[in-house]
C-alpha positions as a Markdown table, in Angstrom:
| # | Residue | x | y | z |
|---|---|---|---|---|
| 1 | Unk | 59.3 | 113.2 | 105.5 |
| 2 | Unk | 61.0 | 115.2 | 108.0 |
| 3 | Unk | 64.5 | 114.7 | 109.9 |
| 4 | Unk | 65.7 | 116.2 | 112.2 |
| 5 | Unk | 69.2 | 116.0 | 112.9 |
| 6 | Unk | 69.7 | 115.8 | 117.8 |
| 7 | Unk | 73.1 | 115.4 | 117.1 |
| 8 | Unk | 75.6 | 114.8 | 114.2 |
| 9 | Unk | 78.9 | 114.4 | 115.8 |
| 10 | Unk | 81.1 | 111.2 | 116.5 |
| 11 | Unk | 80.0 | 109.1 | 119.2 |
| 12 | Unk | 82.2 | 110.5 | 121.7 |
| 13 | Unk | 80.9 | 114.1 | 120.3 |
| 14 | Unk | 82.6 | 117.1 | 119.5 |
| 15 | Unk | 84.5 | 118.4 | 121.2 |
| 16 | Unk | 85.4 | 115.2 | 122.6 |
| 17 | Unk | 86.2 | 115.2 | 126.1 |
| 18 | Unk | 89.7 | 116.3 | 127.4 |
| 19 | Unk | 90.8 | 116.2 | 123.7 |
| 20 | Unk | 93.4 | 119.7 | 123.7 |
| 21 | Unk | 93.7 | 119.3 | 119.3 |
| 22 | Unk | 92.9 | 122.0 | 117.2 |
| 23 | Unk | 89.6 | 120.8 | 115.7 |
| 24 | Unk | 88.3 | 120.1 | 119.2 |
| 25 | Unk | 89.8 | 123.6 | 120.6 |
| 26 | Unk | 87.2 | 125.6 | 118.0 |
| 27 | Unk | 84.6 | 123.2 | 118.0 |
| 28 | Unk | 82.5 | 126.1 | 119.7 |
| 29 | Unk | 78.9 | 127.1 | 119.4 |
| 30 | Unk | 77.1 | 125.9 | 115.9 |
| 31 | Unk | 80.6 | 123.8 | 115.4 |
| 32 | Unk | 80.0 | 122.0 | 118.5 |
| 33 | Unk | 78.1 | 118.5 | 117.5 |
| 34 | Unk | 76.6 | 115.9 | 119.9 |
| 35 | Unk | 76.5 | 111.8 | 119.2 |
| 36 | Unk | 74.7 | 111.6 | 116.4 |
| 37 | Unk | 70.8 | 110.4 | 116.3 |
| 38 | Unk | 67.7 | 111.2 | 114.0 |
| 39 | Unk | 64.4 | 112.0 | 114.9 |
| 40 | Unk | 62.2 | 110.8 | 112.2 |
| 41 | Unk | 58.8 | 112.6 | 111.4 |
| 42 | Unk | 58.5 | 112.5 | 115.3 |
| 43 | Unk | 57.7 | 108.8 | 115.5 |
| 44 | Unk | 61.0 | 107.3 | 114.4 |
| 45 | Unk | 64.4 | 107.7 | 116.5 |
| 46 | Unk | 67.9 | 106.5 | 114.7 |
| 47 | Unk | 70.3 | 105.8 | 117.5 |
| 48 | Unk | 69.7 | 107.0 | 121.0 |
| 49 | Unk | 72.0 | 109.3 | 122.6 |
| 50 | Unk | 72.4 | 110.6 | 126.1 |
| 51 | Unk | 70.4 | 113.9 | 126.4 |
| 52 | Unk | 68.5 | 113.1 | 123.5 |
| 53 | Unk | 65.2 | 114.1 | 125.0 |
| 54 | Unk | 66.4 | 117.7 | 125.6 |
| 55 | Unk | 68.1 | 117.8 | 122.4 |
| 56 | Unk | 64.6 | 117.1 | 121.0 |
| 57 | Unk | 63.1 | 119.8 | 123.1 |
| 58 | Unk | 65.8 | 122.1 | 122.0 |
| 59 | Unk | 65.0 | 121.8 | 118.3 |
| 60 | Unk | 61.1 | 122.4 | 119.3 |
| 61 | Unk | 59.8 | 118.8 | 119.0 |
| 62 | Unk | 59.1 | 116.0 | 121.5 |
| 63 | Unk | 59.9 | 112.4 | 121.7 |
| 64 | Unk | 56.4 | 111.7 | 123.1 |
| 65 | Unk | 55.5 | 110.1 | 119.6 |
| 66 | Unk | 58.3 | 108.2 | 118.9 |
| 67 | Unk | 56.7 | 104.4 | 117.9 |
| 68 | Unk | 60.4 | 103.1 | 117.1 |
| 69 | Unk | 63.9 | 102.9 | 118.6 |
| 70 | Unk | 66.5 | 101.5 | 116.4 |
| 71 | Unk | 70.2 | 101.5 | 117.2 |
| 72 | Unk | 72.6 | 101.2 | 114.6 |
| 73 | Unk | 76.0 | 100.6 | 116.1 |
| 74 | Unk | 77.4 | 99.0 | 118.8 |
| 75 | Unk | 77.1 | 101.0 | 122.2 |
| 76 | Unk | 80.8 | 100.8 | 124.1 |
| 77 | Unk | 80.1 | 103.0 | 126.7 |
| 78 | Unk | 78.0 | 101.7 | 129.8 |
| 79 | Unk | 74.5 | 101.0 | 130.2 |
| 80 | Unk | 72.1 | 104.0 | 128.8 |
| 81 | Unk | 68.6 | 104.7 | 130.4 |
| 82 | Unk | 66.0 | 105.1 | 128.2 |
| 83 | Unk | 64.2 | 107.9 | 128.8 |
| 84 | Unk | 60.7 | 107.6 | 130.2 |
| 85 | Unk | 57.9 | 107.0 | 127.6 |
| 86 | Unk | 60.5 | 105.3 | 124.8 |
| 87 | Unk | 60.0 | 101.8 | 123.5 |
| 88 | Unk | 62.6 | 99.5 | 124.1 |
| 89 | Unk | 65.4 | 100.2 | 121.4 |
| 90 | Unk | 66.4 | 97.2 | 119.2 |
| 91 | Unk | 68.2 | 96.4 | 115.8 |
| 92 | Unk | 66.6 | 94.8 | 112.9 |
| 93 | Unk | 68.2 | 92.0 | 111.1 |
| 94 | Unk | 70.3 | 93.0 | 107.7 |
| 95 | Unk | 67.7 | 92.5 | 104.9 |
| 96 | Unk | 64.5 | 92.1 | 107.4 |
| 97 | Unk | 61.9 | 95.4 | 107.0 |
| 98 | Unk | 59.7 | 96.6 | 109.5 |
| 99 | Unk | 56.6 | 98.6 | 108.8 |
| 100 | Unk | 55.4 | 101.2 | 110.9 |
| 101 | Unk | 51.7 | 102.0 | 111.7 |
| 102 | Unk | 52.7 | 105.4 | 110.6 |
| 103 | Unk | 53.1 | 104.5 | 107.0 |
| 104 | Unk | 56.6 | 104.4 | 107.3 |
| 105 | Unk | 58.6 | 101.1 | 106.4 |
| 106 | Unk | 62.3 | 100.6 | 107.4 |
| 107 | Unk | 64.9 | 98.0 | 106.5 |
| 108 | Unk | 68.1 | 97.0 | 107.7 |
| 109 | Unk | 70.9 | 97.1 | 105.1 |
| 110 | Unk | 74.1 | 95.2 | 105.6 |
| 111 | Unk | 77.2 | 96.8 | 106.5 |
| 112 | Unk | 80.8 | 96.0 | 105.7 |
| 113 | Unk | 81.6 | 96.8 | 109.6 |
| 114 | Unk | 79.8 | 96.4 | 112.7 |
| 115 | Unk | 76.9 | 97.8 | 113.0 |
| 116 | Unk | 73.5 | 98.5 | 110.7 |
| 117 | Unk | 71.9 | 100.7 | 108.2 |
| 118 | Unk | 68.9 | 101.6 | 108.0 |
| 119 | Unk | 67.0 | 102.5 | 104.8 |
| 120 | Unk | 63.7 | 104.6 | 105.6 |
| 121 | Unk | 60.8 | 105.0 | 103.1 |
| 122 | Unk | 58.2 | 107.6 | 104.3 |
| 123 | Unk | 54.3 | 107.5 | 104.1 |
| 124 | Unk | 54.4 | 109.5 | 100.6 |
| 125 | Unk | 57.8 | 107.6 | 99.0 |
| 126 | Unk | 60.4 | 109.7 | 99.6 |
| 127 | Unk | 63.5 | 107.6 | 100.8 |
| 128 | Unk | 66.6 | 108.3 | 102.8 |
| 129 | Unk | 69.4 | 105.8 | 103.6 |
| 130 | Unk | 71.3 | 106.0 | 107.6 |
| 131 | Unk | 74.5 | 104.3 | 108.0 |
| 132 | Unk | 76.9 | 104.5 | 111.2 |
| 133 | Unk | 80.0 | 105.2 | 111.6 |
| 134 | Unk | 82.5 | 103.6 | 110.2 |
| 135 | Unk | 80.2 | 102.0 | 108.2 |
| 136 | Unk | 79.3 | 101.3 | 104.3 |
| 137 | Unk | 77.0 | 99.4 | 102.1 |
| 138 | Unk | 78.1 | 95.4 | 101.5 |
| 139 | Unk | 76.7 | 93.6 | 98.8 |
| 140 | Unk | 75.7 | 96.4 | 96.5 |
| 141 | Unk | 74.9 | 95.4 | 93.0 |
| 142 | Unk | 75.0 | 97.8 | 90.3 |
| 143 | Unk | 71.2 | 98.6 | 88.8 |
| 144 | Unk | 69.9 | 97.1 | 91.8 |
| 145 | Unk | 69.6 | 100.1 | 94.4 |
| 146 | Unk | 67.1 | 102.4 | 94.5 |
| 147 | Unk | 68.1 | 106.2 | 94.0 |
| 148 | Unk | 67.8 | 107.9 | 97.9 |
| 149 | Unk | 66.6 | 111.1 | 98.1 |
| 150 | Unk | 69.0 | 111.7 | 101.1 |
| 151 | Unk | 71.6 | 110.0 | 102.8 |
| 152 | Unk | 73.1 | 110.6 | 105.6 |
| 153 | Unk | 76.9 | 109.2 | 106.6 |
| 154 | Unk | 80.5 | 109.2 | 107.9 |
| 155 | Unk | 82.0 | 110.9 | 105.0 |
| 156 | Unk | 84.9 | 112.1 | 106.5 |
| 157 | Unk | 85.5 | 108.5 | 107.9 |
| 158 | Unk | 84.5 | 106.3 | 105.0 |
| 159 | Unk | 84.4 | 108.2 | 101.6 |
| 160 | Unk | 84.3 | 105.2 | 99.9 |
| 161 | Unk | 80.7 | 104.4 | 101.4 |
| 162 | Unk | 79.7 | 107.2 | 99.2 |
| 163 | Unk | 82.0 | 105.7 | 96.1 |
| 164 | Unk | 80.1 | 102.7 | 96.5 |
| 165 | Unk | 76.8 | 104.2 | 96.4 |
| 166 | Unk | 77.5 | 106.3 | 93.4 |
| 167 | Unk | 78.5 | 102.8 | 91.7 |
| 168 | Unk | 75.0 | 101.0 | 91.9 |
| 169 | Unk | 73.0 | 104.5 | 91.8 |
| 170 | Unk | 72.1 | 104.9 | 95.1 |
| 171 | Unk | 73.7 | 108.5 | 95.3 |
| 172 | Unk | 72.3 | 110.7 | 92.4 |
| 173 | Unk | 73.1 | 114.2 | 91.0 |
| 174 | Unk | 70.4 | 115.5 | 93.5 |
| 175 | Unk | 70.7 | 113.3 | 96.2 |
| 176 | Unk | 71.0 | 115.5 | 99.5 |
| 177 | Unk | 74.1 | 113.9 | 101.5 |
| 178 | Unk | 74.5 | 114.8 | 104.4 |
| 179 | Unk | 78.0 | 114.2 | 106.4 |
| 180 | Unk | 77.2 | 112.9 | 110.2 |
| 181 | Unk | 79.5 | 111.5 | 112.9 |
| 182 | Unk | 81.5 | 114.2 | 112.4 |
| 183 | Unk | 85.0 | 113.9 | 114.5 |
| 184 | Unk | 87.9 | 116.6 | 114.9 |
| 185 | Unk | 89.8 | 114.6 | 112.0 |
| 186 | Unk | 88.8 | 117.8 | 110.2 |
| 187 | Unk | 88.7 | 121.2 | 111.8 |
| 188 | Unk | 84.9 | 122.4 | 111.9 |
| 189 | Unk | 84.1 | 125.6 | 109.7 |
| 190 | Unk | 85.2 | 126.8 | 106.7 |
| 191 | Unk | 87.6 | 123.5 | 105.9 |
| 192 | Unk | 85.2 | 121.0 | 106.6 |
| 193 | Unk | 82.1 | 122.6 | 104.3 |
| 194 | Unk | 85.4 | 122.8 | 101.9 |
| 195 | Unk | 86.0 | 119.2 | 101.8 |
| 196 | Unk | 82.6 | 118.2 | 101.5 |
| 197 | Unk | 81.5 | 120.5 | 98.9 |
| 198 | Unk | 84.1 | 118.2 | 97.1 |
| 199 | Unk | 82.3 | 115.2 | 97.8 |
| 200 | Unk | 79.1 | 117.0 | 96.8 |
| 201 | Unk | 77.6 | 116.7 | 100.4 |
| 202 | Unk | 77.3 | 119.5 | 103.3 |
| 203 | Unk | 76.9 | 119.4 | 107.0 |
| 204 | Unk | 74.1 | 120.7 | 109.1 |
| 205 | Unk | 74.4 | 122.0 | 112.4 |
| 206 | Unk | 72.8 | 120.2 | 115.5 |
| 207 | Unk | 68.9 | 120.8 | 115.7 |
| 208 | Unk | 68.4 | 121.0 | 112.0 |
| 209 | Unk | 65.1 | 120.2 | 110.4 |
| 210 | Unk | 65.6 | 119.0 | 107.0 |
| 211 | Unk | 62.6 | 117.8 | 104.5 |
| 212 | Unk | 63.7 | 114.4 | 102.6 |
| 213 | Unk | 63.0 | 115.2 | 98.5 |
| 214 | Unk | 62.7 | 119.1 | 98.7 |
| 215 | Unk | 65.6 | 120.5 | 96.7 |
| 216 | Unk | 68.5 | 121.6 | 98.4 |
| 217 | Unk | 70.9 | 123.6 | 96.8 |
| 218 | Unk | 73.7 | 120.3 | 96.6 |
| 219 | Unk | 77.4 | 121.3 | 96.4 |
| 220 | Unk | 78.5 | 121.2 | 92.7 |
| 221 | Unk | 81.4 | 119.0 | 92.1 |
| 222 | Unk | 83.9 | 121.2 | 90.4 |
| 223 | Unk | 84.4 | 119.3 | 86.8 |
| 224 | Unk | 87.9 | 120.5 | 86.2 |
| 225 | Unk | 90.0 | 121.2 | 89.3 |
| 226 | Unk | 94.0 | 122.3 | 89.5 |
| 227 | Unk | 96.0 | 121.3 | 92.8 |
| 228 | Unk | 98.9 | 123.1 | 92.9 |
| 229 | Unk | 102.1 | 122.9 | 95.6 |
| 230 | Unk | 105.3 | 122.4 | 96.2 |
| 231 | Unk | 107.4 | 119.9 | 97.0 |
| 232 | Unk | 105.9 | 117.7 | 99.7 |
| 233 | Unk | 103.2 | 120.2 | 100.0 |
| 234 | Unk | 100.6 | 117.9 | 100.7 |
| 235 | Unk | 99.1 | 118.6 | 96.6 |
| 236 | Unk | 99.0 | 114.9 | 95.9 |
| 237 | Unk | 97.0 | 114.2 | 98.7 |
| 238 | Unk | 94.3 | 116.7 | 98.2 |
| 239 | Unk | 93.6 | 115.8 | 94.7 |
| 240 | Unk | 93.0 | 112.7 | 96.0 |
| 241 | Unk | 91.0 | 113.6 | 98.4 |
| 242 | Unk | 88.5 | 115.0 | 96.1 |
| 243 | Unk | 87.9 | 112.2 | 94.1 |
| 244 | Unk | 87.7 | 109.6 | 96.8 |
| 245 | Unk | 83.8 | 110.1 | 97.2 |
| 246 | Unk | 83.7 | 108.4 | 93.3 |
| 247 | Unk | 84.1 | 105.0 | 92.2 |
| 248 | Unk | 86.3 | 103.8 | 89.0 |
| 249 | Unk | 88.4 | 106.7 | 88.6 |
| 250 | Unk | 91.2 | 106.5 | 86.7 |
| 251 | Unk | 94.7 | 107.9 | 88.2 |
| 252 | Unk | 97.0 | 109.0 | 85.7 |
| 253 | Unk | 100.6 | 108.5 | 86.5 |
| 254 | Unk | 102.6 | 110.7 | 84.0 |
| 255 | Unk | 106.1 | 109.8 | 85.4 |
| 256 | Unk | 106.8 | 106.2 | 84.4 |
| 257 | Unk | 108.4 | 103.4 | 85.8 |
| 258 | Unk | 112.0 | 105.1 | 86.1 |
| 259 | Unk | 113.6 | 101.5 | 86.4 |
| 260 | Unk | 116.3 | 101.1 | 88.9 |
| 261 | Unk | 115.4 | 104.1 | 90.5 |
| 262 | Unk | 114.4 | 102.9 | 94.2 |
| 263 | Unk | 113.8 | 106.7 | 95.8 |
| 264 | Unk | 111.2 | 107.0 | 93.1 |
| 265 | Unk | 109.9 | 103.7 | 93.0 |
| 266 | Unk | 109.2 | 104.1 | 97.1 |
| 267 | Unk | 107.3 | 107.0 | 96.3 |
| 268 | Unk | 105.3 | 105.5 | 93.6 |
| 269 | Unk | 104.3 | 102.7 | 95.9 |
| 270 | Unk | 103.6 | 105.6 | 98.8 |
| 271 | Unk | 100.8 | 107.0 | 96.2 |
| 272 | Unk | 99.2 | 103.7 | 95.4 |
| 273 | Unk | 99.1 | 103.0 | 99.1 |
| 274 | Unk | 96.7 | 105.5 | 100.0 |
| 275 | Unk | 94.0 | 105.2 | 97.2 |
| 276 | Unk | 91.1 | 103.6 | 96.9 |
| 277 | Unk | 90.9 | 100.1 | 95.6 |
| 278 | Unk | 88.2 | 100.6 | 92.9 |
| 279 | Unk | 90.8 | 103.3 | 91.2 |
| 280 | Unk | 92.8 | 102.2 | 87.7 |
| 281 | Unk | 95.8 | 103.6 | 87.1 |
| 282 | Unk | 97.5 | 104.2 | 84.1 |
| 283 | Unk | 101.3 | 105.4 | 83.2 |
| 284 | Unk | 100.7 | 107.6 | 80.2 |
| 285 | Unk | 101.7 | 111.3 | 79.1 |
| 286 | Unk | 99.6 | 110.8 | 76.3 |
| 287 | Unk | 96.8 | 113.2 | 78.1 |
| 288 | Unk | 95.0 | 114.5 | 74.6 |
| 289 | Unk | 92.8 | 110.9 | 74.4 |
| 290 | Unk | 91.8 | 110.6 | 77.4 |
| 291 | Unk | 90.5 | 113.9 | 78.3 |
| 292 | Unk | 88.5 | 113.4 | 74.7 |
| 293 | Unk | 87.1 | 109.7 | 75.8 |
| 294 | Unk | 83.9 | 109.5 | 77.7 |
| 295 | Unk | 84.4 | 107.8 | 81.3 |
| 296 | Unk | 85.3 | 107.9 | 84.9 |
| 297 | Unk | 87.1 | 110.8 | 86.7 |
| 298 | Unk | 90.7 | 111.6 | 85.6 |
| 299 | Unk | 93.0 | 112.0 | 88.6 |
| 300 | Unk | 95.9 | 113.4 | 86.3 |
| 301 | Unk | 99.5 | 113.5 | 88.3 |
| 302 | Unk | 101.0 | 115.1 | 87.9 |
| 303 | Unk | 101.6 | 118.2 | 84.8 |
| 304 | Unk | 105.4 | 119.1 | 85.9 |
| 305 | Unk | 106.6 | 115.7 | 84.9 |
| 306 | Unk | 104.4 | 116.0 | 81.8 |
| 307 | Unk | 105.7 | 119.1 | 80.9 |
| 308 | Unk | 109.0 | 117.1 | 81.4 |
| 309 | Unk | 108.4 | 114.4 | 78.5 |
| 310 | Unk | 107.3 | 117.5 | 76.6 |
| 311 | Unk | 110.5 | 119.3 | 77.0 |
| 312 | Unk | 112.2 | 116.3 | 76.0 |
| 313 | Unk | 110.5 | 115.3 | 73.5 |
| 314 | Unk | 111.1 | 119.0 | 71.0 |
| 315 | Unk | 114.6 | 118.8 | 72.3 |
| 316 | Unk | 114.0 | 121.9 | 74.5 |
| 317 | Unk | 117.3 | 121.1 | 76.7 |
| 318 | Unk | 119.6 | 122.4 | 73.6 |
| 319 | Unk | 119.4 | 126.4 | 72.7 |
| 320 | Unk | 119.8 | 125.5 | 69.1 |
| 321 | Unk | 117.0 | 123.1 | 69.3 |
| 322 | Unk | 115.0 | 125.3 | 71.4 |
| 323 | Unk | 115.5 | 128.0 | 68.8 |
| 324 | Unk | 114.8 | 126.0 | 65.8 |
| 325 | Unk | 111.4 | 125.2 | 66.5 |
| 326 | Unk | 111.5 | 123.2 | 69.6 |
| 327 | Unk | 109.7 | 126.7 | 71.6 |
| 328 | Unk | 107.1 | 126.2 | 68.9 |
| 329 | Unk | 106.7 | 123.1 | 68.8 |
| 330 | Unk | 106.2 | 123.1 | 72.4 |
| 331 | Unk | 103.6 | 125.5 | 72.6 |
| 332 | Unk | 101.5 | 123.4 | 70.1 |
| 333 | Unk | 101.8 | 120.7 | 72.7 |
| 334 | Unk | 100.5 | 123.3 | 75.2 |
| 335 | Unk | 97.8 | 124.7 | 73.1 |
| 336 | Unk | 96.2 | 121.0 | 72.2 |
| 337 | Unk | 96.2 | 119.8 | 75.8 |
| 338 | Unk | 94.7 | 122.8 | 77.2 |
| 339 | Unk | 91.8 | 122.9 | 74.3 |
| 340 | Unk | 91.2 | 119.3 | 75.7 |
| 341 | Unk | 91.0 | 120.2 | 79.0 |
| 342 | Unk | 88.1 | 122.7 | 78.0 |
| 343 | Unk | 86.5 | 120.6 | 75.8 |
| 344 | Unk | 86.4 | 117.6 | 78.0 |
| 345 | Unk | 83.4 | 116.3 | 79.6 |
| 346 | Unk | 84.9 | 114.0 | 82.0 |
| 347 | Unk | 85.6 | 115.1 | 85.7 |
| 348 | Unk | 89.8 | 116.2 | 85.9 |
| 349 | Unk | 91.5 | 116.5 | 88.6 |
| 350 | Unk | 95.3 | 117.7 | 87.9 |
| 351 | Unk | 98.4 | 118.4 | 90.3 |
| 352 | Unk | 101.2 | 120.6 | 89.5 |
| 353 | Unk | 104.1 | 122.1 | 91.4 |
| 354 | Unk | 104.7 | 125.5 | 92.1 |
| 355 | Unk | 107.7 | 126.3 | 91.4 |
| 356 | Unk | 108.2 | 130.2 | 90.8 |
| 357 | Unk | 108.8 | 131.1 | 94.2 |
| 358 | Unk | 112.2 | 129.6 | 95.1 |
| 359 | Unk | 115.1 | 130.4 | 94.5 |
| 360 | Unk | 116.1 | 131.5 | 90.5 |
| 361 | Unk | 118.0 | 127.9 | 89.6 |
| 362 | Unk | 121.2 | 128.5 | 88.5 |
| 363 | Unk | 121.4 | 127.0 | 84.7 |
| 364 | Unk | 119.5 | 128.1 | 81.8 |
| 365 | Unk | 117.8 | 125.1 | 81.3 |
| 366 | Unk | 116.6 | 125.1 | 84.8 |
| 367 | Unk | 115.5 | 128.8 | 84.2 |
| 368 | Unk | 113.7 | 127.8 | 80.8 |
| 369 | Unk | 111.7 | 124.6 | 82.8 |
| 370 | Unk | 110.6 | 126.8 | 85.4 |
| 371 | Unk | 109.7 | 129.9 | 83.2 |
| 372 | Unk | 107.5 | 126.8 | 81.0 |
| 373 | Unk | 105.8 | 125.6 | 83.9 |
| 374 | Unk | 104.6 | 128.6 | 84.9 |
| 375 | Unk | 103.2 | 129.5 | 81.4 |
| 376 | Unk | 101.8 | 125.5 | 81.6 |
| 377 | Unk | 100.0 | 126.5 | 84.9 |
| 378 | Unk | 98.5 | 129.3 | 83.7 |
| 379 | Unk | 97.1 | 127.9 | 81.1 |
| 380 | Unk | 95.5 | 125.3 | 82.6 |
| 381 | Unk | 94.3 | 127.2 | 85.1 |
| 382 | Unk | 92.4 | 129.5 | 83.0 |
| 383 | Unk | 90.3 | 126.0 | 81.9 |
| 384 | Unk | 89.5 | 124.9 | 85.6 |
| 385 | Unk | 86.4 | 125.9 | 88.1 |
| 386 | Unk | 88.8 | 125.7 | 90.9 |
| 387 | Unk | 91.9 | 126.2 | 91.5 |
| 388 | Unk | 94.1 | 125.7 | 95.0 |
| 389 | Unk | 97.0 | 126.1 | 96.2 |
| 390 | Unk | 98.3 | 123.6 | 98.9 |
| 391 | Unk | 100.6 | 124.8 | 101.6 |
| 392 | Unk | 102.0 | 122.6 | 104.9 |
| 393 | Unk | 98.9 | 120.4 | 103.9 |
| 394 | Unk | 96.0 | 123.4 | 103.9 |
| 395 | Unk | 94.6 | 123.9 | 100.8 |
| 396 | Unk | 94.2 | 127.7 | 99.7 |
| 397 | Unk | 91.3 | 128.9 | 97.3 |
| 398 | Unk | 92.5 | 130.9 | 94.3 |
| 399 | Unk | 89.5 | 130.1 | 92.2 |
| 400 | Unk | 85.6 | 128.5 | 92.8 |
């Protein structure tokens, strides 16, 4: 079964019109993306778009065949003619399934938002799953979905759609996903195949053919990633970004409750604002068992604040401590939590700041924290696939 992709931007498109921001400004060329709609095998067409017909002709095909129109969200914009030739384009019911005379049989799955999905199986089994924007899966139950060979959805503007499908089984190690509906919330390029080579999908530019169940060479997930920043850097929210494509993951807050506190306790509630309601989370420095326990993806934040408790806890503040074993005693700690990390076999994801480059602080036990970390960072470093560094929110690659 073959897809081919007339457009795989937002519905206003991208650029969008009189839009003056960044992503819109270099959304030039390949990086340019119209409304989104599929042409199915030639006799199926998911969504119609203005200008589809040429965009058809462009990519070397023809809507001459097409059997079926289906729309899958609602159209704001006015009245659309259909172009001579097309059937009538309509909507399926959630749950009903239609059966082409091509062999192909669609059905309509429910959505959490306006709109529909549609779930195709081709004449020869191979399966792909379409949702609109905006949109995600309702009434998943785990075990119960079929594994889709491709699927193809508003990542950038629902993550969790993809969280969800991973949950039941729908989204496999070598399911193809491909990101549509693209917007300018991300510039096109380089930083958008960088955030969704996190979520293990890609994009395709306008006019691609792709063949549903042919391996494609599907971004690896990084299993052990280090964010890295400093203050207000934007570090905590890329970490989380990277996980928000998986369900159940487990968020590890290693800087307690801090009671009385309320400048900290505001900025605890900022971070549990912004993720994902399937996520646990967990106030523990205790990192050793968890990395050795089988389960979900860590989401460990942050390393500074463990290193902290550490300090504290061999007395590293006092110079005689410090000297009678505390240094020691610390680089044990060091040496057992990075062996974890390269042992483990669960997905991490840790944040630490960067602290080196300021100015020198001005006690010694400032210096010794700083001069710690750094050793910390290293190490940890040296266990992780990737590694980036997070400046003014853009995330720099110094590993993977």
């Amino acid at each position: 079964m073959d897809v081919t992709s007339l457009g795989t931007g937002a519905p206003a498109g991208l650029p969008r019109p009189h839009c003056s921001c960044a992503a819109c400004a270099t959304a030039l060329g390949e990086h340019a993306r119209a409304a989104t709609a599929l042409l199915v095998d030639g006799v199926l067409l998911l969504d119609l778009t203005p200008g589809a017909a040429f965009a058809a002709a462009r990519a070397g095909h023809s809507l001459g065949g097409v059997a079926q129109v289906l729309l899958s969200h609602p159209h704001d914009g006015p009245a659309m003619e259909v172009p001579a030739g097309l059937p009538q384009p309509g909507r399926v019911p959630d749950g009903r399934e239609l059966a082409l005379l091509t062999g192909h049989r669609v059905r309509a799955v429910a959505l959490d938002a306006p709109g529909t999905g549609y779930a195709v199986t081709g004449p020869d089994g191979q399966r792909l799953l379409y949702l609109p924007p905006g949109g995600a899966p309702a009434g998943l139950e785990e075990g119960a979905a079929e594994t889709y060979d491709m699927v193809l959805a508003d990542v950038v503007g629902r993550p969790d759609a993809l969280a969800k499908l991973r949950a039941v089984g729908a989204v496999g190690p070598t399911t193809d996903v491909i990101a549509v509906h693209l917007d300018h919330d991300v510039p096109p390029g380089a930083e958008l195949a960088r955030r969704l080579e996190a979520a293990g999908a890609r994009a395709v530019p306008d006019g691609t053919t792709l063949t549903v169940g042919v391996y494609e060479d599907v971004p690896d997930v990084p299993r052990r990633t280090l964010v890295l920043g400093g203050a207000r850097s934007g570090k905590s929210v890329e970490a989380e970004r990277r996980l928000e494509t998986f369900p159940g993951v487990l968020y590890v807050a290693t800087g307690g409750t801090r009671g009385g506190d309320t400048e900290w306790a505001a900025r605890v509630a900022a971070h549990r604002e912004r993720r994902p309601g399937s996520w646990r989370t967990t106030e523990t420095c205790d990192l050793v068992p968890l990395l050795k326990e089988d389960g979900p993806p860590l989401l460990i934040d942050c390393l500074s604040l463990w290193l902290t408790d550490a300090m504290d806890g061999v007395g590293a503040w006092d110079d005689a401590d410090w000297a009678d074993g505390g240094e020691r005693a610390l680089r044990e700690r060091v040496t057992e939590l990075t062996t974890a990390v390269r042992t483990t076999a669960r997905t991490v994801v840790a944040v630490s700041n960067e602290v080196g480059s300021g100015i020198v602080p001005a006690t010694a036990s400032g210096r010794r924290y700083r001069d710690e970390l750094g050793r910390l960072n290293t190490a940890f470093a040296a266990e992780c696939e990737q590694v980036l560094l997070v400046v003014a929110g853009q995330a720099l690659p110094l590993r993977g």
